[in-house]
MDAnalysis code that builds the backbone (N, CA, C; Angstrom):
import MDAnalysis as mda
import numpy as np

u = mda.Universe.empty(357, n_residues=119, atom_resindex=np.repeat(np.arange(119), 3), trajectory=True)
u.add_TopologyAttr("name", ["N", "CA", "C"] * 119)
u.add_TopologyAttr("resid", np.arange(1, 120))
u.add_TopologyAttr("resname", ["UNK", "UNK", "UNK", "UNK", "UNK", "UNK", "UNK", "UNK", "UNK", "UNK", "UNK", "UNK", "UNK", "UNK", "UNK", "UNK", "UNK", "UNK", "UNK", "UNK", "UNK", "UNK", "UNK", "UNK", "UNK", "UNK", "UNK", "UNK", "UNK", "UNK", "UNK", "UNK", "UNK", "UNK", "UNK", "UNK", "UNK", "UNK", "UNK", "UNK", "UNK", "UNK", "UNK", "UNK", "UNK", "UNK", "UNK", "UNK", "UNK", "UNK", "UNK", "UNK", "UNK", "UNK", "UNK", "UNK", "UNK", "UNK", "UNK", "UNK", "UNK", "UNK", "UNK", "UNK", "UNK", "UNK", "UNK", "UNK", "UNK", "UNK", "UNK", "UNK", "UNK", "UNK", "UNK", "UNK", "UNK", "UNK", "UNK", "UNK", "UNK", "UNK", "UNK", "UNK", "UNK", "UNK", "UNK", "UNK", "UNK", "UNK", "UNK", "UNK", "UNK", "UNK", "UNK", "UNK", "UNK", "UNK", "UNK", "UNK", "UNK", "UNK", "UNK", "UNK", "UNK", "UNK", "UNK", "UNK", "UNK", "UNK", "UNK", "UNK", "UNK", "UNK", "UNK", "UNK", "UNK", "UNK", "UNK"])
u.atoms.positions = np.array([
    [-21.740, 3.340, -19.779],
    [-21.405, 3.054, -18.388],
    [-20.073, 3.713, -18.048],
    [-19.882, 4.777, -17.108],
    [-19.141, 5.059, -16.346],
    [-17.711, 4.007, -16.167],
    [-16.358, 4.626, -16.326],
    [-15.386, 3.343, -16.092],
    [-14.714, 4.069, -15.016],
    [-13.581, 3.343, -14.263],
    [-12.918, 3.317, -13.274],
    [-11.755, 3.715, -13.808],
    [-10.427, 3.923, -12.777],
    [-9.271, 4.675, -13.560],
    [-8.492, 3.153, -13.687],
    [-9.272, 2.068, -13.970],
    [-8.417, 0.719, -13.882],
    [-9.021, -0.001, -15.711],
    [-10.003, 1.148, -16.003],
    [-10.723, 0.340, -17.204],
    [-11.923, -0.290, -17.071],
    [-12.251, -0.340, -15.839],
    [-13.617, -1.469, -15.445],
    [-14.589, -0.276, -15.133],
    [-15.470, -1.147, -14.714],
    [-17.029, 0.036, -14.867],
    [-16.755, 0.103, -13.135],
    [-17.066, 1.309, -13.077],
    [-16.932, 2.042, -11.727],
    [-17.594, 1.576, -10.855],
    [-17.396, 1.033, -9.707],
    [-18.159, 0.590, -8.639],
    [-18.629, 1.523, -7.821],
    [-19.676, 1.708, -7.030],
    [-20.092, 2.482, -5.969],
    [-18.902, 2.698, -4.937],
    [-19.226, 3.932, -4.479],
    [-18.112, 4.254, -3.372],
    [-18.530, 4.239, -1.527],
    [-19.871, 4.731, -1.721],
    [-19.952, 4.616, -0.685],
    [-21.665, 4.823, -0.373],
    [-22.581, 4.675, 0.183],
    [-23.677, 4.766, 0.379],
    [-24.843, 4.848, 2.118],
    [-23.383, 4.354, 3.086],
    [-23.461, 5.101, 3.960],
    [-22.443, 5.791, 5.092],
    [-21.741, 6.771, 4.306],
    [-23.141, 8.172, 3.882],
    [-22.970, 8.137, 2.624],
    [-24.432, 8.368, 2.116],
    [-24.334, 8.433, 0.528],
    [-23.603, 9.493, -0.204],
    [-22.635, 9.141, -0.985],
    [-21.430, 10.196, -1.679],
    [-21.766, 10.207, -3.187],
    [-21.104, 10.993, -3.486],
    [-21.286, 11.773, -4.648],
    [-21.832, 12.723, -5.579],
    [-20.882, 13.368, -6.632],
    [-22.051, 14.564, -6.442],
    [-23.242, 14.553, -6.890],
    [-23.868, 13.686, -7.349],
    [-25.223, 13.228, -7.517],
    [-25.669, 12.427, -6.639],
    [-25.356, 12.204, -5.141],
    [-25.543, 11.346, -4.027],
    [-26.220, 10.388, -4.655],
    [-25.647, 9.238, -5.640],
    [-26.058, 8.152, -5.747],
    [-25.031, 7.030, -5.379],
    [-24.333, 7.513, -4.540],
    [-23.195, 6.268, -3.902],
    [-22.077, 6.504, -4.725],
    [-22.184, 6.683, -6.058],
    [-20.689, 7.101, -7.088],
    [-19.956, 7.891, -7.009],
    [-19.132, 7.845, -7.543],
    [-17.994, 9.172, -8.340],
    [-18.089, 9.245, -9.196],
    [-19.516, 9.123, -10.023],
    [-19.774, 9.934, -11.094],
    [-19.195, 11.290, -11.256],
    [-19.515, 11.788, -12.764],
    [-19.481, 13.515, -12.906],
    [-19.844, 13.638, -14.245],
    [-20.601, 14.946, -14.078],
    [-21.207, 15.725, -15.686],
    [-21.204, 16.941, -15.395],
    [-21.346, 17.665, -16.190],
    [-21.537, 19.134, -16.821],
    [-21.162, 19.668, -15.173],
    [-22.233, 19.758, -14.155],
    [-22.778, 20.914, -13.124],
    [-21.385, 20.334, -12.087],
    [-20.749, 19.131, -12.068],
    [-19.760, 19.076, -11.214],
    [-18.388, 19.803, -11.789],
    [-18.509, 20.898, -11.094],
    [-16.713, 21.607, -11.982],
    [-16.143, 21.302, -10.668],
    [-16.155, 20.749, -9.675],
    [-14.817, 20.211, -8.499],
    [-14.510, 18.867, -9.111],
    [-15.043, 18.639, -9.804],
    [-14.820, 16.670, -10.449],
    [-14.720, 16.213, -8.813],
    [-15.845, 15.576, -8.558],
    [-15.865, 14.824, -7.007],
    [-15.800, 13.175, -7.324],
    [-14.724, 12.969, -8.153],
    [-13.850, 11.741, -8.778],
    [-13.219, 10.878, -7.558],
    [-12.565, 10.876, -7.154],
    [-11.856, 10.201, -6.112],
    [-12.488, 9.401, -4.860],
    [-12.594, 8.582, -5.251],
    [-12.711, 7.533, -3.701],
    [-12.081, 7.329, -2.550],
    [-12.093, 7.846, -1.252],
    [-11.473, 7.758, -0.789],
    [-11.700, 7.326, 0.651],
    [-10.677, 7.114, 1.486],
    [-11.129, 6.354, 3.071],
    [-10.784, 7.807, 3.567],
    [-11.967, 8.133, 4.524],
    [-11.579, 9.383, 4.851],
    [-10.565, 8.937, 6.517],
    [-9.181, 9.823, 6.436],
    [-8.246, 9.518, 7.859],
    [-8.284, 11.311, 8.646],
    [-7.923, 11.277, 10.112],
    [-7.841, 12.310, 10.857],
    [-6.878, 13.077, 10.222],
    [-5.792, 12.818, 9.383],
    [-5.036, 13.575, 9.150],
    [-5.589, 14.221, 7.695],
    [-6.190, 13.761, 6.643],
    [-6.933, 13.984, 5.503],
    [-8.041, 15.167, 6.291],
    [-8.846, 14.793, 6.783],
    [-9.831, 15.773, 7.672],
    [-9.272, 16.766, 8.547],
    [-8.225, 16.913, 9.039],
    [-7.541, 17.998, 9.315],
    [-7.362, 18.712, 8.735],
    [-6.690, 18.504, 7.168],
    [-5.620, 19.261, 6.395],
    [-6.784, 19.783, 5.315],
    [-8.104, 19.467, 4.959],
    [-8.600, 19.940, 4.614],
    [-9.527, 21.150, 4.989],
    [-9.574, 20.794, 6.534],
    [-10.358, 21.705, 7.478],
    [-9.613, 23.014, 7.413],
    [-8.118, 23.023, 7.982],
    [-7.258, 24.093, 7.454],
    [-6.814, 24.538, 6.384],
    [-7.462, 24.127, 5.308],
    [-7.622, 24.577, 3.918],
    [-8.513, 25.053, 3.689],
    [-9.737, 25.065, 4.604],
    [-11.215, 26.193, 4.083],
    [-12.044, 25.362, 3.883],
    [-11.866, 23.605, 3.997],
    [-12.956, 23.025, 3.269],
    [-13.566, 21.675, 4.785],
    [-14.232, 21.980, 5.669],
    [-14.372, 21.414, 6.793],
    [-15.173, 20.592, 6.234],
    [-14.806, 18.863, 6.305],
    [-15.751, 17.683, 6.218],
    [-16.437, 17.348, 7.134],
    [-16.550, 17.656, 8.436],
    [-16.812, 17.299, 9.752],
    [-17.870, 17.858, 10.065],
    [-18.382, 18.853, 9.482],
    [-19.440, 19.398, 10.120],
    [-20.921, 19.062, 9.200],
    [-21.597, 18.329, 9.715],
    [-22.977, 18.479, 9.000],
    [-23.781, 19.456, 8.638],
    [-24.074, 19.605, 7.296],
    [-24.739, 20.635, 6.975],
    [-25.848, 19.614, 5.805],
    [-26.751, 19.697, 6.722],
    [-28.223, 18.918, 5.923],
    [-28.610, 19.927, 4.820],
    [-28.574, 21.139, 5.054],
    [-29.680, 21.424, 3.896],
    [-28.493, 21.529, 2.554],
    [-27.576, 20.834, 2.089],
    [-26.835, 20.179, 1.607],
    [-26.878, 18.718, 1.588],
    [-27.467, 18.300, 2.489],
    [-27.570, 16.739, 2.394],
    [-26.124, 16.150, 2.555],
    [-25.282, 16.541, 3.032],
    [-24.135, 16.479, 3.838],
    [-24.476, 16.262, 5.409],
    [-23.688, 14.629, 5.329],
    [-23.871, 14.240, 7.082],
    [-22.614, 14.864, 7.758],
    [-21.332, 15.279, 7.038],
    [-20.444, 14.787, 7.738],
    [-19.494, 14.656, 8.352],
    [-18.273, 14.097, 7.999],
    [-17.112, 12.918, 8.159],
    [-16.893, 12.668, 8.805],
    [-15.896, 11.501, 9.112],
    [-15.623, 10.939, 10.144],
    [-14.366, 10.235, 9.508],
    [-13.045, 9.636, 10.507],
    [-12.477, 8.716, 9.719],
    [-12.964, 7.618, 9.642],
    [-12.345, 6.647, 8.494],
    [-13.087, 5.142, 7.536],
    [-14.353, 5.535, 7.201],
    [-15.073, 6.755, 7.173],
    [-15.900, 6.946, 5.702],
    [-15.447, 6.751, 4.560],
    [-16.057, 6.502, 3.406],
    [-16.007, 6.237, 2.116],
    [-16.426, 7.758, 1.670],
    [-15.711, 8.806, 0.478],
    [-16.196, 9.366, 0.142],
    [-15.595, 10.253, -1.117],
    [-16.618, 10.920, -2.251],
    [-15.891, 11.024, -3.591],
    [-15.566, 12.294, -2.707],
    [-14.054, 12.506, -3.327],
    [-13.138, 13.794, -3.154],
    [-12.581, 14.423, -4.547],
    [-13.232, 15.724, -4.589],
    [-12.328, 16.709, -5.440],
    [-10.830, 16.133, -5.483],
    [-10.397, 15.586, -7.137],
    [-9.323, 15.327, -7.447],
    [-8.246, 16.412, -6.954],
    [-8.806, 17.678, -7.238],
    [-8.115, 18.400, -6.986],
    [-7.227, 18.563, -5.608],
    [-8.280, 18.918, -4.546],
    [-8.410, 18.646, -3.142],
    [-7.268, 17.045, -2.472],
    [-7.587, 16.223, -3.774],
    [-6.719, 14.695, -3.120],
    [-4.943, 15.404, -3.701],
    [-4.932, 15.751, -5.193],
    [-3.765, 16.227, -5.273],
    [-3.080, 17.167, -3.823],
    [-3.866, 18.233, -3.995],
    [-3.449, 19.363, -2.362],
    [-3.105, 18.465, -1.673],
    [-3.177, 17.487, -0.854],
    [-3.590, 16.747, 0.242],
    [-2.268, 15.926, 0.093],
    [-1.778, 15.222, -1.323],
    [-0.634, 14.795, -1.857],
    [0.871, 15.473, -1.288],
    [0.693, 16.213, -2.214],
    [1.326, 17.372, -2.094],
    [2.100, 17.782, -0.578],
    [0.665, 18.236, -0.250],
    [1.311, 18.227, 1.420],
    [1.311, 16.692, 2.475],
    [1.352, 15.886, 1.768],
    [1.476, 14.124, 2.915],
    [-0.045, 14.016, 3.454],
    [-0.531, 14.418, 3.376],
    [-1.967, 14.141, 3.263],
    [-3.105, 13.245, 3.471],
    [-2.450, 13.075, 2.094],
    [-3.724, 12.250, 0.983],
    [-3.962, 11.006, 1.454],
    [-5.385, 10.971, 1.639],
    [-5.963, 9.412, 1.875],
    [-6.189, 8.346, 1.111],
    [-6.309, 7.206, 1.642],
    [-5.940, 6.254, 0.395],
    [-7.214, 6.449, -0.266],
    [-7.399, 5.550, -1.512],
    [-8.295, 5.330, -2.374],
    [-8.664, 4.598, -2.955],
    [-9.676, 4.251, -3.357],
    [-10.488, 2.810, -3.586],
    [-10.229, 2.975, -5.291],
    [-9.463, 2.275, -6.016],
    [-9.025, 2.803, -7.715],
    [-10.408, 2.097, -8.656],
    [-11.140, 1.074, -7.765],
    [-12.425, 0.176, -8.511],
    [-13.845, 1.314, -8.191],
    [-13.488, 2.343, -7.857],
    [-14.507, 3.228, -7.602],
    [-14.325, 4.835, -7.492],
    [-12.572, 4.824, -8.186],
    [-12.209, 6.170, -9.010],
    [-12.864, 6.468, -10.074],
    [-13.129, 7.521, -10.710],
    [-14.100, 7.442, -11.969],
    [-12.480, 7.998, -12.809],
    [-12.102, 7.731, -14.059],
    [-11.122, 7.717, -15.142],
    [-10.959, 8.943, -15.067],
    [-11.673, 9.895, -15.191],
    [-11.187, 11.239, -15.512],
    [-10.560, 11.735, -14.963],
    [-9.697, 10.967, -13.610],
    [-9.024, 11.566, -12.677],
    [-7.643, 11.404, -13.224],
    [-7.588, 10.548, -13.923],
    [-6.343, 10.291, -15.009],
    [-5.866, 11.326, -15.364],
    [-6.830, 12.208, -15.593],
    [-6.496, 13.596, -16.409],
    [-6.070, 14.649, -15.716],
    [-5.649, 14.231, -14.482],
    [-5.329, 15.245, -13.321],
    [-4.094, 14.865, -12.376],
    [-4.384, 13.286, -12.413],
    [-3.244, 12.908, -11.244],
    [-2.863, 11.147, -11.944],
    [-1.491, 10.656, -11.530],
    [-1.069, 9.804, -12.191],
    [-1.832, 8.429, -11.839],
    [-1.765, 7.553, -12.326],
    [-2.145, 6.231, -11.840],
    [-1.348, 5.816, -11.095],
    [-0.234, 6.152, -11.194],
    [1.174, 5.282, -10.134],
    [0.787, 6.741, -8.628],
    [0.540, 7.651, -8.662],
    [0.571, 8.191, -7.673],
    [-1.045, 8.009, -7.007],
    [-1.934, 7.468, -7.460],
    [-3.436, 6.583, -6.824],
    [-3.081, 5.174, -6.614],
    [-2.387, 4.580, -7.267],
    [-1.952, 2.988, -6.697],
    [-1.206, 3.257, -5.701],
    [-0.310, 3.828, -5.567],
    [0.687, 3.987, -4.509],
    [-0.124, 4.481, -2.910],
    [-1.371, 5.020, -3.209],
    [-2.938, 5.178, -2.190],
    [-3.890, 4.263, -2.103],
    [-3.571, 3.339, -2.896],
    [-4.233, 2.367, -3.131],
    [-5.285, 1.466, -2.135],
    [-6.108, 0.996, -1.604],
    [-6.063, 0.100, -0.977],
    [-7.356, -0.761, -1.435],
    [-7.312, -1.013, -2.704],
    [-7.609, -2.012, -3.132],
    [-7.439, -2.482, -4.375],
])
């Protein structure tokens, strides 16, 4: 079973719209995910901005992706990477840490995801 970056088994993140990169509601990841789509997060206007002007537009639906989306207060797994960027520049949206998947440990601190915390 999958754990959380808290030690506990990872809770679902979000399901509508269904996230992750195996759209089963998680932040799972294996082999075929090399963005690690780890991070839980509340998606905000300023998060969806700063990614849009980074090359990576959440807002626009693209079905034959099976992508509805975004919107702000979606739930959705985010490239660790992408949440660091987002850091970095004031960004970053908070994040659900009971539905981070651990391996994000390996990228970004626990005190800098609690401090995004919102739950």
């Amino acid at each position: 079973m999958a754990r959380n970056v808290l030690s506990t088994p990872l809770e679902p993140c979000s399901v509508d719209p269904m996230t992750g990169f195996y759209r089963n509601g998680c932040c799972d990841t294996g082999r075929g995910d090399l963005g690690l789509h780890i991070v839980c997060a509340k998606m905000t206007t300023d998060f969806l901005e700063f990614s849009k002007s980074n090359g990576n537009d959440l807002t626009t639906p693209h079905p034959e992706f099976d992508f509805p989306g975004l919107k702000p207060g979606d739930r959705w797994c985010l490239c660790v990477f992408r949440w660091l960027e987002a850091l970095e520049a004031g960004a970053a949206p908070p994040v659900y840490l009971n539905s981070t998947h651990v391996v994000a440990l390996e990228h970004a601190s626990l005190d800098d995801l609690k401090k995004h915390a919102i739950d």
